[in-house]
MOPAC internal coordinates of N, CA, C and O (Angstrom, degrees):
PM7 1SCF
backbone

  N    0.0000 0     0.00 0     0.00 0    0    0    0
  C    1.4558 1     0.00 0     0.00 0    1    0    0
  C    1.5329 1   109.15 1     0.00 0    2    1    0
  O    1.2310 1   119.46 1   -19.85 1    3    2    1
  N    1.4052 1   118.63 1   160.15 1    3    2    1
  C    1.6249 1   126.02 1  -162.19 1    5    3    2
  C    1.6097 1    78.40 1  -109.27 1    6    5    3
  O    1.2310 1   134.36 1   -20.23 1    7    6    5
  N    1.5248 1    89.83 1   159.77 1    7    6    5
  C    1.9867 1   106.97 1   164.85 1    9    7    6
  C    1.4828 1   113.16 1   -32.73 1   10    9    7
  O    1.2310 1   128.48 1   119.31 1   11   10    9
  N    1.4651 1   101.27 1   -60.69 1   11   10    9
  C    1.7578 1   101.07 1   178.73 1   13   11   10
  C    1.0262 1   135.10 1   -35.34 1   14   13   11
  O    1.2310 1   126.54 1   127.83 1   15   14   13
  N    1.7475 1   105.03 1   -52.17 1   15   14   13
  C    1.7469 1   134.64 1  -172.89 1   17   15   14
  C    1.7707 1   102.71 1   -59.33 1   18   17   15
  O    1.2310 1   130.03 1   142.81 1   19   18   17
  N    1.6053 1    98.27 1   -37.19 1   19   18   17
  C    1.5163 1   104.56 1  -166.73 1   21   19   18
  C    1.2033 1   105.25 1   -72.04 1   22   21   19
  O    1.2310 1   113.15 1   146.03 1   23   22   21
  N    1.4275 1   130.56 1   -33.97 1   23   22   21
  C    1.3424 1   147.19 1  -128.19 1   25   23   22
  C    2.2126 1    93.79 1   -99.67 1   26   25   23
  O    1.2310 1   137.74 1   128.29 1   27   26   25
  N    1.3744 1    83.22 1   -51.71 1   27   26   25
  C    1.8573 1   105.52 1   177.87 1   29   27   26
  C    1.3161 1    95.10 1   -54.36 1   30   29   27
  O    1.2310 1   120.34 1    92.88 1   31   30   29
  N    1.2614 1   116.96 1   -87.12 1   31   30   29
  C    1.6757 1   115.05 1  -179.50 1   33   31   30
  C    1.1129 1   113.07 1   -15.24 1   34   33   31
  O    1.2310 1   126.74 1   101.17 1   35   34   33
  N    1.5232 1   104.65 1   -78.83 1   35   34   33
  C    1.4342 1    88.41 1  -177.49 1   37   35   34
  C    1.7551 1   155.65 1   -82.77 1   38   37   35
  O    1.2310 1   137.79 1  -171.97 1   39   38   37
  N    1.4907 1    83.13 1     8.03 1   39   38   37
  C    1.8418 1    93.54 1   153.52 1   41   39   38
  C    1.4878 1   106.27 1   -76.38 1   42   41   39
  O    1.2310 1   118.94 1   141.30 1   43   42   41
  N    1.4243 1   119.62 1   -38.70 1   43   42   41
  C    1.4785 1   108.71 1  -172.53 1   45   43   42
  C    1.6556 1   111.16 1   -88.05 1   46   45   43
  O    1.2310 1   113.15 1  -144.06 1   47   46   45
  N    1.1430 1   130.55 1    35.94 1   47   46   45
  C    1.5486 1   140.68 1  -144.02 1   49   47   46
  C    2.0548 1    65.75 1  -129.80 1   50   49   47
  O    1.2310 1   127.61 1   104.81 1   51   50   49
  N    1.9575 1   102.96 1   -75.19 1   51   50   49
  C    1.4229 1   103.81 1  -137.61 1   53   51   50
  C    1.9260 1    83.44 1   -80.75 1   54   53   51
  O    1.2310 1   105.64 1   123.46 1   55   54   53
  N    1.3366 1   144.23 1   -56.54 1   55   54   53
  C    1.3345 1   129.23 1   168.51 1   57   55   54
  C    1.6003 1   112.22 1   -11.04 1   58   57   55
  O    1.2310 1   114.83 1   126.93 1   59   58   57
  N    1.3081 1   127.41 1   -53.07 1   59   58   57
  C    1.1817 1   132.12 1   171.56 1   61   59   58
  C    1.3662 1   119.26 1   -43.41 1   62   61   59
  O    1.2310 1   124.93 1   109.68 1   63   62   61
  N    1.4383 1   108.13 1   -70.32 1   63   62   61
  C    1.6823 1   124.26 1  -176.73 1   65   63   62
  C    1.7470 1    96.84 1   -51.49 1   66   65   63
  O    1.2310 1   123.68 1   133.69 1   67   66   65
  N    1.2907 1   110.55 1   -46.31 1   67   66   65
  C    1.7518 1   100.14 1  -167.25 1   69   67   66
  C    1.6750 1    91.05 1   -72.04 1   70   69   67
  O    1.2310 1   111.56 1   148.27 1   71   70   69
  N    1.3673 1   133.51 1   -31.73 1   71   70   69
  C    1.6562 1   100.66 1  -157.77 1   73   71   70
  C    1.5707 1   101.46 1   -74.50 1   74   73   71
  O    1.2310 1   118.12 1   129.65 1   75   74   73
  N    1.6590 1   121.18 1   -50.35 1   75   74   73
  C    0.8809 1   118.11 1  -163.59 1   77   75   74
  C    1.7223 1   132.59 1   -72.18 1   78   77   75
  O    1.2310 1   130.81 1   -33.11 1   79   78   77
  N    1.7161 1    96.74 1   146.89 1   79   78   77
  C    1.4497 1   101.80 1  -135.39 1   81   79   78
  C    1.1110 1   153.29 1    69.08 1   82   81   79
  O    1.2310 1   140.38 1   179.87 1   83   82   81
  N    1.6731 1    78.06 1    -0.13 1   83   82   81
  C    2.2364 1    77.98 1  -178.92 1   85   83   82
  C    1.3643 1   102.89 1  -110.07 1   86   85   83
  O    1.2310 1   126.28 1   -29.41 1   87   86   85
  N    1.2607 1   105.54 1   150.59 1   87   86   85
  C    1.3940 1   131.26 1  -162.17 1   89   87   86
  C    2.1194 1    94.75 1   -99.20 1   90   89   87
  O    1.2310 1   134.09 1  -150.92 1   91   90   89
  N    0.5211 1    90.36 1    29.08 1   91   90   89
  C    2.0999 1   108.40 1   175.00 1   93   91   90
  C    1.2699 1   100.78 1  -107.75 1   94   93   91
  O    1.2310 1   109.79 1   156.30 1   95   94   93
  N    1.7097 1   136.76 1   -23.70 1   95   94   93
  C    1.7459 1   107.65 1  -162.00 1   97   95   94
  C    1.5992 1    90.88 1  -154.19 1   98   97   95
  O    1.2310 1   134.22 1   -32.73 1   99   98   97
  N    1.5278 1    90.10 1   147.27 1   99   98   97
  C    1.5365 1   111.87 1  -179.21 1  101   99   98
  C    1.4669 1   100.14 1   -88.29 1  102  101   99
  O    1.2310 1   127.82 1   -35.25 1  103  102  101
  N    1.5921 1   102.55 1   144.75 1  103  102  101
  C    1.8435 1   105.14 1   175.15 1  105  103  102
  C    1.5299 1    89.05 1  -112.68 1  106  105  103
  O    1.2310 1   125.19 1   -36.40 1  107  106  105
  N    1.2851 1   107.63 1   143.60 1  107  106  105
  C    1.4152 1   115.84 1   163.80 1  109  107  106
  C    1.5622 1   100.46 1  -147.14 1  110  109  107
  O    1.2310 1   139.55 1   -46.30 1  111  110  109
  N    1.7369 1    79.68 1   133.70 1  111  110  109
  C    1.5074 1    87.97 1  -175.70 1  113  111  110
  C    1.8127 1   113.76 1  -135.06 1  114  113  111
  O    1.2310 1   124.55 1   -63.74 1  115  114  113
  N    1.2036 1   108.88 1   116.26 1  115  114  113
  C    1.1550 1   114.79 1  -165.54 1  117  115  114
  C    1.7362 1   126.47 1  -100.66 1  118  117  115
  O    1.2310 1   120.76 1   -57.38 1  119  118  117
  N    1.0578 1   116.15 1   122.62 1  119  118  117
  C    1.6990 1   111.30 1   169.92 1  121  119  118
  C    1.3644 1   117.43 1   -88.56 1  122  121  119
  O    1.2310 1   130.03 1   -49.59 1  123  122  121
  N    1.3660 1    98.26 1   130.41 1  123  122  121
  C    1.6558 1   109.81 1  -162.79 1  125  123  122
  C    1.6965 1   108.44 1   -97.54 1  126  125  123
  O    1.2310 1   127.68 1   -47.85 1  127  126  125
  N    1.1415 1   102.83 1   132.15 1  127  126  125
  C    1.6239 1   104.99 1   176.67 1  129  127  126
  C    1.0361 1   112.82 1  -128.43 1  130  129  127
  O    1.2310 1   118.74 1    31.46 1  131  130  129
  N    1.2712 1   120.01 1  -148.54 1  131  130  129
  C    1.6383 1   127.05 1  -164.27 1  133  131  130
  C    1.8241 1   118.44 1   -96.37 1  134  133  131
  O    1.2310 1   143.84 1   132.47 1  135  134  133
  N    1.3605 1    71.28 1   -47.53 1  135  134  133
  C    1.8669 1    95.86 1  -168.61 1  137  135  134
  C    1.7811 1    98.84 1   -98.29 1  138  137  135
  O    1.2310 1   134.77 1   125.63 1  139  138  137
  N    1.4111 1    89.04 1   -54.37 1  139  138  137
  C    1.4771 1   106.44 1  -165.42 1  141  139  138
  C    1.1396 1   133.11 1  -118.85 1  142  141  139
  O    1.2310 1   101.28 1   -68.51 1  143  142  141
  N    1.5736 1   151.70 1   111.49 1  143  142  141
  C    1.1382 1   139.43 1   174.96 1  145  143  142
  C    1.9289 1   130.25 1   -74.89 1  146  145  143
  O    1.2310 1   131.12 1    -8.96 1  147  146  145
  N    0.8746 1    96.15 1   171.04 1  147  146  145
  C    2.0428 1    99.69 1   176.37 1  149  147  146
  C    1.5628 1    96.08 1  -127.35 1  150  149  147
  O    1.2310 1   122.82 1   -48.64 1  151  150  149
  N    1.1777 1   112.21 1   131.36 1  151  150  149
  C    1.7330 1   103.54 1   151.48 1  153  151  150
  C    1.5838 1   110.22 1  -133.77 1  154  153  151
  O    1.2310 1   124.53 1   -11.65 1  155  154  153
  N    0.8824 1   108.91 1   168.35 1  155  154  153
  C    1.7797 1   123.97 1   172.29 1  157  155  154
  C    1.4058 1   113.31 1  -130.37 1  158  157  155
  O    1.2310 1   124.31 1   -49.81 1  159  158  157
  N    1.1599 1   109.34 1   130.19 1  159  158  157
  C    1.6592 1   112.29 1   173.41 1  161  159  158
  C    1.1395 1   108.31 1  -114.15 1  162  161  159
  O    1.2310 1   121.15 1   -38.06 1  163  162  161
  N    1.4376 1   115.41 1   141.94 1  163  162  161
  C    2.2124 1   116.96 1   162.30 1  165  163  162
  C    1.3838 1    91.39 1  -167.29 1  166  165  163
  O    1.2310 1   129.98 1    14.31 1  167  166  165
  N    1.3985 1    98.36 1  -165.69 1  167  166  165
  C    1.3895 1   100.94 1  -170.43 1  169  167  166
  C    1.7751 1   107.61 1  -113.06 1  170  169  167
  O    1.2310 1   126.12 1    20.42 1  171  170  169
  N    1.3517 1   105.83 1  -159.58 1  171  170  169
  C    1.8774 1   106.09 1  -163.94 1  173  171  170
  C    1.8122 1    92.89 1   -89.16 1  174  173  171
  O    1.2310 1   128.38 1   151.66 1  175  174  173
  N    0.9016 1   101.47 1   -28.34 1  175  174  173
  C    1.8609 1   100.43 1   175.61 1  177  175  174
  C    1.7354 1   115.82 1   -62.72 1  178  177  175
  O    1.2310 1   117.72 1   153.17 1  179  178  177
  N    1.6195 1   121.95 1   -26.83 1  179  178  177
  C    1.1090 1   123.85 1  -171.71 1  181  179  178
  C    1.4671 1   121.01 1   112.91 1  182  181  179
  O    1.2310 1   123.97 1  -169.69 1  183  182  181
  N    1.5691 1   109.99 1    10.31 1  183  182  181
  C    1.6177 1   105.80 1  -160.97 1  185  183  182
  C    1.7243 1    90.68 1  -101.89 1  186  185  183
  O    1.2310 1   114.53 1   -75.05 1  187  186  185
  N    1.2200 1   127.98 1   104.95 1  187  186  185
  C    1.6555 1   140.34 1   104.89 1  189  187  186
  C    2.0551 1   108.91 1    50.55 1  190  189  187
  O    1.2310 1   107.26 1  -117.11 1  191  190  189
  N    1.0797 1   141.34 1    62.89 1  191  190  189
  C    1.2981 1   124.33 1  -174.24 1  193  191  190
  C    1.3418 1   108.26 1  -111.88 1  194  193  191
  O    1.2310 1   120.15 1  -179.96 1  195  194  193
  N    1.1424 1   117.33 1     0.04 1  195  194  193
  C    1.3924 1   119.61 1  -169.88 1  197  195  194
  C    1.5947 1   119.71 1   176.08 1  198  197  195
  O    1.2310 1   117.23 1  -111.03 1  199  198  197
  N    1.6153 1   122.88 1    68.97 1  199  198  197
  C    1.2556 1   134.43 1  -164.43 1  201  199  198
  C    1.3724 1   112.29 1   -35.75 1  202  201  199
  O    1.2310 1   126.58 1   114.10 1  203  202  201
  N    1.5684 1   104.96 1   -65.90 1  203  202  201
  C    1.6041 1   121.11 1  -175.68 1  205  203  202
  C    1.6529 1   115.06 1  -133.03 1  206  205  203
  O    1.2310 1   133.10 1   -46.37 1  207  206  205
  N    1.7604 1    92.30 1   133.63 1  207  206  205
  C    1.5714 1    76.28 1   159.43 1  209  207  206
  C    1.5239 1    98.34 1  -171.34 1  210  209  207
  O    1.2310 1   132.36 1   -41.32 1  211  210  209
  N    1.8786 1    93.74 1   138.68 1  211  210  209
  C    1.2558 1    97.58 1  -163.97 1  213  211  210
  C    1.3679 1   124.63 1   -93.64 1  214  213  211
  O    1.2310 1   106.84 1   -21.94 1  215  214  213
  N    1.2320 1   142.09 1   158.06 1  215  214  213
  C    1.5313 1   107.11 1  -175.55 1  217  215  214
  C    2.0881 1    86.73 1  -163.69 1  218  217  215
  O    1.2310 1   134.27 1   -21.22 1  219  218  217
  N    1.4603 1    90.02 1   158.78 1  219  218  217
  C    1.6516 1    90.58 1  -170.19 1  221  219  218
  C    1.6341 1   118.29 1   -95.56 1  222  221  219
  O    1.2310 1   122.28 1   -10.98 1  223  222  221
  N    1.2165 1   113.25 1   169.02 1  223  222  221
  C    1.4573 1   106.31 1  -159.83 1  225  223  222
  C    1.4167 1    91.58 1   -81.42 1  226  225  223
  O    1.2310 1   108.44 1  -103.89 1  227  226  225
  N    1.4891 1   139.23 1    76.11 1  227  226  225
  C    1.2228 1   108.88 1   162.93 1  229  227  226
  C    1.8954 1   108.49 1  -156.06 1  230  229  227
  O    1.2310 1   118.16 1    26.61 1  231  230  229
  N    1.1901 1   121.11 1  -153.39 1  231  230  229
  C    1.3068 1    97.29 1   163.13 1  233  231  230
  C    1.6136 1   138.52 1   -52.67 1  234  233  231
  O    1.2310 1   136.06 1   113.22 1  235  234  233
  N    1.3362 1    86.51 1   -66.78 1  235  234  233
  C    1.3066 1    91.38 1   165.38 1  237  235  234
  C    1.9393 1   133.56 1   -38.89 1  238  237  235
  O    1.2310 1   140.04 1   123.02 1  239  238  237
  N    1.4035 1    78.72 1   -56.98 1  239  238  237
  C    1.8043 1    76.71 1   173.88 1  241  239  238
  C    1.9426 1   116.13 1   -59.51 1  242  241  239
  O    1.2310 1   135.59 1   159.46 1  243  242  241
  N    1.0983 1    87.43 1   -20.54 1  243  242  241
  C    1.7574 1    82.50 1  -167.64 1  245  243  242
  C    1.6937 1    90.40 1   -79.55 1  246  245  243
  O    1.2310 1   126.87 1   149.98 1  247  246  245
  N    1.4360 1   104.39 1   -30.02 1  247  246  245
  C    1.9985 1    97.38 1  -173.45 1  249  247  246
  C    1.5511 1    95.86 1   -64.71 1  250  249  247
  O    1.2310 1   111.09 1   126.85 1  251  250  249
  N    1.2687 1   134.36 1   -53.15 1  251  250  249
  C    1.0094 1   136.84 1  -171.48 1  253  251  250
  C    1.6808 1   124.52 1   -54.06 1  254  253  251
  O    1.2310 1   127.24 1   161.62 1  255  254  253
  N    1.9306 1   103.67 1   -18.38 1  255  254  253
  C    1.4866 1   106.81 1   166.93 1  257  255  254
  C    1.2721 1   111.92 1   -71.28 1  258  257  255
  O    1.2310 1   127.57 1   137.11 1  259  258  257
  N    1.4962 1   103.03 1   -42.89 1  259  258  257
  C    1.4020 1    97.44 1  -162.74 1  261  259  258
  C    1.6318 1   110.51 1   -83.86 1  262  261  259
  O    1.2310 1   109.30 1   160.71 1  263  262  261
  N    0.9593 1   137.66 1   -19.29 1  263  262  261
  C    1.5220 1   143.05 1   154.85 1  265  263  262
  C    1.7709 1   100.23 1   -37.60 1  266  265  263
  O    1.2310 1   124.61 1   111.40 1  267  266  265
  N    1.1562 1   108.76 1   -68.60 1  267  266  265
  C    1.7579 1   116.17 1  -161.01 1  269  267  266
  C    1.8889 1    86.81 1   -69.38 1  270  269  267
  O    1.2310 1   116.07 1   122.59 1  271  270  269
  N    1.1906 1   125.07 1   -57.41 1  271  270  269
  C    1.5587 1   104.39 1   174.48 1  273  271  270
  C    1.0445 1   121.12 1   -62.99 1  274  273  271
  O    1.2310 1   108.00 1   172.26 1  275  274  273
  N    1.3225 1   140.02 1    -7.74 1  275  274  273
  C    1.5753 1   138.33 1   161.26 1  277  275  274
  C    1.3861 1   115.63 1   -65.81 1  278  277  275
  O    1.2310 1   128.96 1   143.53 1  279  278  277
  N    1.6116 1   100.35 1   -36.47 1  279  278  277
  C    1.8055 1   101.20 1  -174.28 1  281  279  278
  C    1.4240 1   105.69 1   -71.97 1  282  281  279
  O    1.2310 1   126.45 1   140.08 1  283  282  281
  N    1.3473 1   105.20 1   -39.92 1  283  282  281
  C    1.6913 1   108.95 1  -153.56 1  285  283  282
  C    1.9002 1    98.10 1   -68.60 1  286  285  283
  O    1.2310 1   127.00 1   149.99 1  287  286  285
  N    1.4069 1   104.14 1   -30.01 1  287  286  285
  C    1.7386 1   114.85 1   173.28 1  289  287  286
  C    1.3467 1   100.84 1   -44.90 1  290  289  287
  O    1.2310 1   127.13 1    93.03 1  291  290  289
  N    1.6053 1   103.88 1   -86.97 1  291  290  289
  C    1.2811 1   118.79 1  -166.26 1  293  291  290
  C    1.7166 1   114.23 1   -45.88 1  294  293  291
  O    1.2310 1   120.64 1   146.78 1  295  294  293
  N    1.6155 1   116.39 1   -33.22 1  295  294  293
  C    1.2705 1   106.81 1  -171.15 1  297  295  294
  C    2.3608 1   109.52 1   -90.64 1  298  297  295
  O    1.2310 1   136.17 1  -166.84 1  299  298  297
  N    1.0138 1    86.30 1    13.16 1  299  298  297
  C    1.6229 1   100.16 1  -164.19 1  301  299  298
  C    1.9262 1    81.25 1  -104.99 1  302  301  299
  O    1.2310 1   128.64 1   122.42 1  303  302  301
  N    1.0886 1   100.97 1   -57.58 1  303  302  301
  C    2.1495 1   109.81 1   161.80 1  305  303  302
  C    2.1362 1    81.64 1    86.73 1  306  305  303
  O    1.2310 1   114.19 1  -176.48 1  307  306  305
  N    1.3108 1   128.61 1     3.52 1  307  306  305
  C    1.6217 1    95.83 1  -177.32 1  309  307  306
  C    1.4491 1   109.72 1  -133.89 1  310  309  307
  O    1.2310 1   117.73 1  -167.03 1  311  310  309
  N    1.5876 1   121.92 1    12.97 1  311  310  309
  C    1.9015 1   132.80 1   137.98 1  313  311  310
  C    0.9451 1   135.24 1    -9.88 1  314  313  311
  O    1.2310 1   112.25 1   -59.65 1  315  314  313
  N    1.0729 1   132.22 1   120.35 1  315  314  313
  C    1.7726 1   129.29 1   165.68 1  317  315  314
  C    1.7038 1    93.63 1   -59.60 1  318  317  315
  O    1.2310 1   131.25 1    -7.89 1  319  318  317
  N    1.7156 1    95.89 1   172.11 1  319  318  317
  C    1.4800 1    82.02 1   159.72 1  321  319  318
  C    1.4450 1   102.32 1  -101.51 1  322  321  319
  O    1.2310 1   123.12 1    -4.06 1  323  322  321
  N    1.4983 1   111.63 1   175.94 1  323  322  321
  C    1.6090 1   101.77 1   173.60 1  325  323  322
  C    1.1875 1   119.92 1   -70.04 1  326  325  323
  O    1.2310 1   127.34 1     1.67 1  327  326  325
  N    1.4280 1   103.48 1  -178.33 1  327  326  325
  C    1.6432 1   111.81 1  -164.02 1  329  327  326
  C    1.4665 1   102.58 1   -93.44 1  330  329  327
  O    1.2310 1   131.83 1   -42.51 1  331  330  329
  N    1.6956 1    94.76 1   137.49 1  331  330  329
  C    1.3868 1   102.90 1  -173.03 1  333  331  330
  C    1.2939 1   119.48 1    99.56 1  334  333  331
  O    1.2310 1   117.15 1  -175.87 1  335  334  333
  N    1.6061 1   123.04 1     4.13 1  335  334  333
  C    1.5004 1   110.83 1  -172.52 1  337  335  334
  C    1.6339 1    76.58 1  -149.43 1  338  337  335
  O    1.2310 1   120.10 1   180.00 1  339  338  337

C-alpha cells in the first residue's frame, strides 16, 4: 500500500472504533439497483429504525431518502449529524 492507502485505512480503522456500539450514529445500508433502491436504517447496537424503504433511482427518490433519514434523526433526538454538514 502507498502513504494514501495507509492514510484511508486508517481514518476508516478509527471511524469504525467510534461508530460501533455507540448509540450517536445511524447505519444505513442500502442495496442499489437499477430502477429501484432498498435501504435499512438502525443503529451500531442492532436496534431496528427503519426495516424497509424503497425509493427510486433518481432525484427525487434520493430527496425522499434524505427527508425520511432526517425525520427518523430528529425523531430518535440522539444522532450525530452526518458527515460533512
Amino acid at each position: 500500500m502507498n502513504d494514501k492507502e495507509i492514510i484511508r485505512h486508517e481514518k476508516y480503522c478509527q471511524l469504525r472504533k467510534e461508530i460501533r456500539r455507540s448509540e450517536n450514529h445511524m447505519i444505513i445500508g442500502i442495496d442499489v439497483a437499477k430502477d429501484k433502491h432498498h435501504a435499512f436504517m438502525g443503529t451500531a447496537t442492532g436496534k431496528t429504525l427503519l426495516k424497509r424503504l424503497i425509493f427510486e433511482n433518481n432525484i427525487d427518490g434520493y430527496s425522499m431518502l434524505l427527508a425520511r433519514t432526517e425525520a427518523i434523526r430528529v425523531q430518535n433526538g440522539n444522532f450525530n449529524n452526518p458527515i460533512g454538514q
